[in-house]
C-alpha positions in Angstrom: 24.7 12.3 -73.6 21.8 10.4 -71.9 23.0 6.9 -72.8 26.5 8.0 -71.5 25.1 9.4 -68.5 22.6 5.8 -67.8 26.0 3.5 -68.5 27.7 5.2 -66.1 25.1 4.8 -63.6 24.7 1.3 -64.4 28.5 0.5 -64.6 28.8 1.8 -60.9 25.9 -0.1 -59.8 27.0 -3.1 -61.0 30.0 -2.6 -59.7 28.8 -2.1 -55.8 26.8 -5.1 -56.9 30.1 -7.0 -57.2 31.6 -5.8 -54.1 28.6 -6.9 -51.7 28.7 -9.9 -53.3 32.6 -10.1 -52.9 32.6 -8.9 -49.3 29.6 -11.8 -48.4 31.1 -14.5 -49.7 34.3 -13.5 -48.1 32.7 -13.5 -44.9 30.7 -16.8 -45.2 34.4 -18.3 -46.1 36.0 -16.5 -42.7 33.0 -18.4 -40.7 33.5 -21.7 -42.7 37.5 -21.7 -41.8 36.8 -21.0 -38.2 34.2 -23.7 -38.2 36.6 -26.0 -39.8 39.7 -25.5 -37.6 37.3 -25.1 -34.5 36.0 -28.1 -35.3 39.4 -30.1 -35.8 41.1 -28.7 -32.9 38.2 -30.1 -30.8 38.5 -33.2 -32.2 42.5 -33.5 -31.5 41.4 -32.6 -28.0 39.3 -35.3 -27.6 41.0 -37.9 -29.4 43.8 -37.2 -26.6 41.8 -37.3 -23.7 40.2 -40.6 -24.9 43.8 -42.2 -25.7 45.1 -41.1 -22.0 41.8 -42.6 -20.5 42.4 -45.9 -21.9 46.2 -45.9 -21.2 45.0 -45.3 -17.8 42.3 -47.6 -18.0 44.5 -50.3 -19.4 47.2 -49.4 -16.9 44.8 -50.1 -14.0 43.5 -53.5 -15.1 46.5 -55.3 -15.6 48.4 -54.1 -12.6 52.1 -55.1 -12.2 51.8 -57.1 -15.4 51.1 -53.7 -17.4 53.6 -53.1 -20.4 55.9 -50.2 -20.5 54.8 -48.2 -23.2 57.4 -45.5 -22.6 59.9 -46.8 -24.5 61.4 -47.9 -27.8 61.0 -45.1 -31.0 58.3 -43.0 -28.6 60.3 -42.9 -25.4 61.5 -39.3 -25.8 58.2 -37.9 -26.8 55.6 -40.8 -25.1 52.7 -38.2 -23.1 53.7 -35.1 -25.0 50.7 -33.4 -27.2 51.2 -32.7 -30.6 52.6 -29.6 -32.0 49.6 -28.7 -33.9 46.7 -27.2 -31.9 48.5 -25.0 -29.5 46.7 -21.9 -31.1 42.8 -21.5 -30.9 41.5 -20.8 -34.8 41.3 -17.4 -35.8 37.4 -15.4 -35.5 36.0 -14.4 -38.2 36.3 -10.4 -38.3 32.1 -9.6 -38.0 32.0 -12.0 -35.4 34.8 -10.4 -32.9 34.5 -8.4 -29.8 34.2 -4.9 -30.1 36.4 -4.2 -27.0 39.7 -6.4 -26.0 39.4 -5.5 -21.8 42.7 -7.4 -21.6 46.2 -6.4 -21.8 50.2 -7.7 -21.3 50.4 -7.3 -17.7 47.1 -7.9 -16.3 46.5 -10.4 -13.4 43.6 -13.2 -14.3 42.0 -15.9 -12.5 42.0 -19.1 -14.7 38.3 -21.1 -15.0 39.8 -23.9 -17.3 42.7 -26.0 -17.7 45.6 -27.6 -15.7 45.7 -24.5 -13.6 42.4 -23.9 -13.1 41.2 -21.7 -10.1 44.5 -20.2 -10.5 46.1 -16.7 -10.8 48.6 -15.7 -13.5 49.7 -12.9 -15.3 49.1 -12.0 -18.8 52.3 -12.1 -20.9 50.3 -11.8 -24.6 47.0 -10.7 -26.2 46.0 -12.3 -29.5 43.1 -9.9 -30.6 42.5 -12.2 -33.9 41.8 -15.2 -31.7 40.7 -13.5 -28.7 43.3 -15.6 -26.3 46.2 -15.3 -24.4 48.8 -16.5 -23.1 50.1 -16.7 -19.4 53.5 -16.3 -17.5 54.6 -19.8 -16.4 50.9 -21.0 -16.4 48.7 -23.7 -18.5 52.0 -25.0 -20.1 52.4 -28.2 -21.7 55.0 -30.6 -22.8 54.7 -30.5 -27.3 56.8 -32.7 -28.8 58.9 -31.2 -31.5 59.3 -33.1 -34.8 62.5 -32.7 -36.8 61.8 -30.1 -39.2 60.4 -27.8 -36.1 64.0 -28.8 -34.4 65.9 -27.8 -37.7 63.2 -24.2 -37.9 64.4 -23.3 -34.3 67.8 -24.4 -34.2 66.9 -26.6 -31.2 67.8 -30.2 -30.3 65.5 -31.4 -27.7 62.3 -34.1 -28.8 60.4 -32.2 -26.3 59.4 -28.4 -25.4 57.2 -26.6 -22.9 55.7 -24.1 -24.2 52.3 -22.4 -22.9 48.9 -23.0 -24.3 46.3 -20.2 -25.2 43.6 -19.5 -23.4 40.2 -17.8 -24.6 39.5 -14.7 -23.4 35.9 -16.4 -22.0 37.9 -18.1 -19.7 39.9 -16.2 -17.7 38.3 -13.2 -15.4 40.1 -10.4 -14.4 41.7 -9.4 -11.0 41.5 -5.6 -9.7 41.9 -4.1 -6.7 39.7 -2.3 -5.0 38.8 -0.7 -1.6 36.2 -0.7 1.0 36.6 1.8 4.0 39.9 3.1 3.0 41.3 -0.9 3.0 42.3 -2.6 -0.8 41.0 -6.0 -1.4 41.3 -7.7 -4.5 37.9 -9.0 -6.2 37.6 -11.1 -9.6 35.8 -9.0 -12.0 33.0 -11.3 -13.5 32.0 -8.9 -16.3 33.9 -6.2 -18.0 32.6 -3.4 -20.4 34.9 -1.1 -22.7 34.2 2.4 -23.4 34.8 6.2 -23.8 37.2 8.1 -23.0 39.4 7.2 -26.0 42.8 8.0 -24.7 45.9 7.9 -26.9 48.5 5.2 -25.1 52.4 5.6 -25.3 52.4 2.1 -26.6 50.7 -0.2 -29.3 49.9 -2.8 -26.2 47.5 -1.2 -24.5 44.4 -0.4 -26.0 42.9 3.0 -26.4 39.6 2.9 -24.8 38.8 2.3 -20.9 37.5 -0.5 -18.9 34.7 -0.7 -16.1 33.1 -3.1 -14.2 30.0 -3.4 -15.5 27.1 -2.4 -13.8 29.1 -0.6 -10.8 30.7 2.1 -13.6 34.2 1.5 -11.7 36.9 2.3 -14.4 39.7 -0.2 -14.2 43.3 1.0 -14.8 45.5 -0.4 -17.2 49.0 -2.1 -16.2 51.7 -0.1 -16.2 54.1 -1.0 -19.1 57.9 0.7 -19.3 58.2 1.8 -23.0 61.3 4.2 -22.7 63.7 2.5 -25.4 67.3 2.2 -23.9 69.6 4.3 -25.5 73.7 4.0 -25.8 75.6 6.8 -26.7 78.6 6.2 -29.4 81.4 8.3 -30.2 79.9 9.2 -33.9 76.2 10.3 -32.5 75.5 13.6 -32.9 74.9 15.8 -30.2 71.3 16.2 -29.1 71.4 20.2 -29.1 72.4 19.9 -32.5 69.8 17.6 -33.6 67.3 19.7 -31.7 68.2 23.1 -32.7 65.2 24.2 -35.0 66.8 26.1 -38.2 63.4 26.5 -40.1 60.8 29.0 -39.4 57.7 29.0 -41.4 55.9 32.2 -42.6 53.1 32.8 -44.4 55.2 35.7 -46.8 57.1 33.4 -49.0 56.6 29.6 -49.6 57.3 26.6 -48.6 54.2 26.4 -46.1 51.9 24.4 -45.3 49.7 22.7 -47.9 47.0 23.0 -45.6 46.9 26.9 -45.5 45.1 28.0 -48.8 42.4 25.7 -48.1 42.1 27.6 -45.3 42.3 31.3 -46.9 39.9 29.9 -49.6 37.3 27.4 -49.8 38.8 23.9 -51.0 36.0 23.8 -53.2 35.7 27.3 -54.0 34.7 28.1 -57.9 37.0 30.7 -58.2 40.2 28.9 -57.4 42.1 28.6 -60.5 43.4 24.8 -59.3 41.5 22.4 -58.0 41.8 18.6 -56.9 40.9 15.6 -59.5 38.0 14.5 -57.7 36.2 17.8 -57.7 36.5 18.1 -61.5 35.6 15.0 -62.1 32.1 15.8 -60.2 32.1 19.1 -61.7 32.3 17.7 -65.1 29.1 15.1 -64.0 27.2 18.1 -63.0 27.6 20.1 -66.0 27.1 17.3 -68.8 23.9 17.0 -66.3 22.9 20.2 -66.5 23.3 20.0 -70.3 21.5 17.5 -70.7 19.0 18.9 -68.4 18.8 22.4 -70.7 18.3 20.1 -73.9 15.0 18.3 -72.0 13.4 21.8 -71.0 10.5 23.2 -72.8 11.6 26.5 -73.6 8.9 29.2 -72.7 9.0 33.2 -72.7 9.1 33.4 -69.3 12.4 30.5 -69.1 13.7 32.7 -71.9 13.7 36.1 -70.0 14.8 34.1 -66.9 17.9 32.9 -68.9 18.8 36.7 -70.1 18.7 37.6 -66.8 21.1 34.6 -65.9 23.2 35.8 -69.2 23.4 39.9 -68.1 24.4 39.2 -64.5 27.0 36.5 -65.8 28.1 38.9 -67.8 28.3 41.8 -65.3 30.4 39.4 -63.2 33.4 39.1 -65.6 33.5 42.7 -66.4 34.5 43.3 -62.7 37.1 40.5 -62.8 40.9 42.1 -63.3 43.3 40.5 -66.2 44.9 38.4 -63.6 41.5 36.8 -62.7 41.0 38.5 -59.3 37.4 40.6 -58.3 38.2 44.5 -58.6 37.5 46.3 -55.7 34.2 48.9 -56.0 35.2 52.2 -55.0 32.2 52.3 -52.1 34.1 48.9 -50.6 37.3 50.8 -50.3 35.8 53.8 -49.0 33.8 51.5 -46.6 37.0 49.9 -45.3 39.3 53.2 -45.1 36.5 54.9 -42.6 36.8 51.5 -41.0 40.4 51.9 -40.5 40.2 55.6 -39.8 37.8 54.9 -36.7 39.8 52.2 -35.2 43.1 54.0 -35.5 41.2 57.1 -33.8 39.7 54.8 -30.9 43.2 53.3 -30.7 44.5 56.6 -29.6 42.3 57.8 -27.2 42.7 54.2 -25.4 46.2 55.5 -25.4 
């Protein structure tokens, strides 16, 4: 029983072994990726401002005798960007904000890009890659290859679509007031927080925004949920759907699962059924104890101890009924009929 007990021990701590191991090397692979496609995207970036500097450049120095460079296979498609890039890389998950303070809806001031020191409207959140994306802001022109015309049914060379934007650049816009007059003010740094209030949608996150160091809670934007509904000829009517013809009681089943755990400890020794995890431990702890009781020096005094143990176990199952239940003692019956008696007597003269 004690080399079973040690290879079970040892099984299950090489086994959390594996899973740390597992879960780091998982995570130095998550850093590596973003590193990777951070890294690339940076260099596309680059690679395209230093191509438009030297068409620019070029375009400059030779004046009216310049070549048109707009035309021939790349007309359709000449000052485009590519179609890859257009998403920031994804962040690794231990290296994520804690709180998103952004949502659909919100108004931002842009600090980077074509539009900078502008203000749009949020129109998506990208937790993963902590961006978004604006309404009819920071757009560009992507050209569109053939297989991404043939994937989207589309014919053009050439699409605008908008870019993302990390979340470090952009700064949010609230309103406040100062002498009973609103003002709008760009919030330079916002904090998330408790209260944790359940939403009516999966859009707006659950915990609340201030502006830090002022404690100022920042409302979220106001999003319309409610689904439009049609009514056909073969709906049913909602009084009929909502007519309740169930009522639970506690005198005859079905009810809830949850209600003998209630009555009766979950983990009570005398239920008669139990859940697979508690005898599984319970089997542990007494192939323990066993093993336990064959280690222990017996001694008078561990002897008489254990005949105690024995007698009381024993006096225990003679008060235990043939369908497993404790019998009740006549002074406990007693106890609880004067009990009766006196509130019944104190219920009158109330009366």
């Amino acid at each position: 029983m004690q080399n079973v007990i040690r290879r079970t021990a040892l099984a299950r701590n090489q086994a959390a072994r594996k899973l740390k191991i597992q879960q780091k090397q998982e995570a130095r692979e998550e850093v590596k990726t973003f590193i990777r496609e951070n890294g690339q995207q940076e260099k596309n970036k680059n690679q395209l401002s230093k191509e438009a500097r030297l068409r620019r450049t070029d375009d400059w120095l030779r004046g009216s005798i310049a070549p048109k460079v707009d035309s021939g296979l790349f007309a359709e498609t000449y000052g485009t960007a590519p179609p890859f890039g257009m998403a920031l890389p994804k962040i690794p998950k231990h290296q994520r904000k804690k709180y998103i303070n952004f949502a659909k809806g919100d108004r931002v001031a842009i600090l980077k890009g074509i539009d900078k020191g502008k203000i749009g409207v949020i129109d998506s959140v990208d937790p993963e890659r902590e961006s978004v994306t604006l309404k009819n802001h920071n757009i560009a022109d992507v050209s569109m290859p053939q297989w991404l015309q043939d994937a989207y049914s589309s014919k053009n060379a050439v699409s605008s679509v908008p870019i993302s934007l990390s979340i470090n650049d952009i700064r949010l816009v609230v309103t406040l007031e100062e002498n009973g007059t609103p003002y709008e003010a760009i919030a330079k740094h916002v904090i998330g927080g408790h209260p944790f209030i359940k939403r009516p949608n999966d859009v707006t996150p659950r915990h609340t925004r201030y502006i830090k160091g002022e404690g100022i809670p920042i409302p979220w934007p106001n999003e319309d949920v409610t689904p439009t509904i049609e009514d056909n000829d073969v709906d049913s009517l909602r009084q009929e759907v909502e007519h309740e013809t169930y009522v639970p009681s506690m005198q005859y089943a079905p009810f809830e699962s949850t209600i003998i755990d209630e009555l009766r400890n979950k983990y009570s020794k005398y239920r008669t059924r139990h859940d697979p995890e508690w005898v599984k431990a319970k089997k542990m702890e007494d192939l323990k104890k066993e093993y336990l009781a064959t280690r222990a020096m017996l001694t008078p005094q561990s002897e008489q101890k254990a005949r105690r143990l024995e007698a009381r176990a024993e006096a225990r199952k003679a008060l235990i009924d043939e369908h497993g239940n404790y019998k009740m003692s006549k002074e406990s019956a007693a106890f609880i009929e004067s009990y009766m008696t006196k509130q019944k007597s104190q219920a009158e003269q109330a009366e």
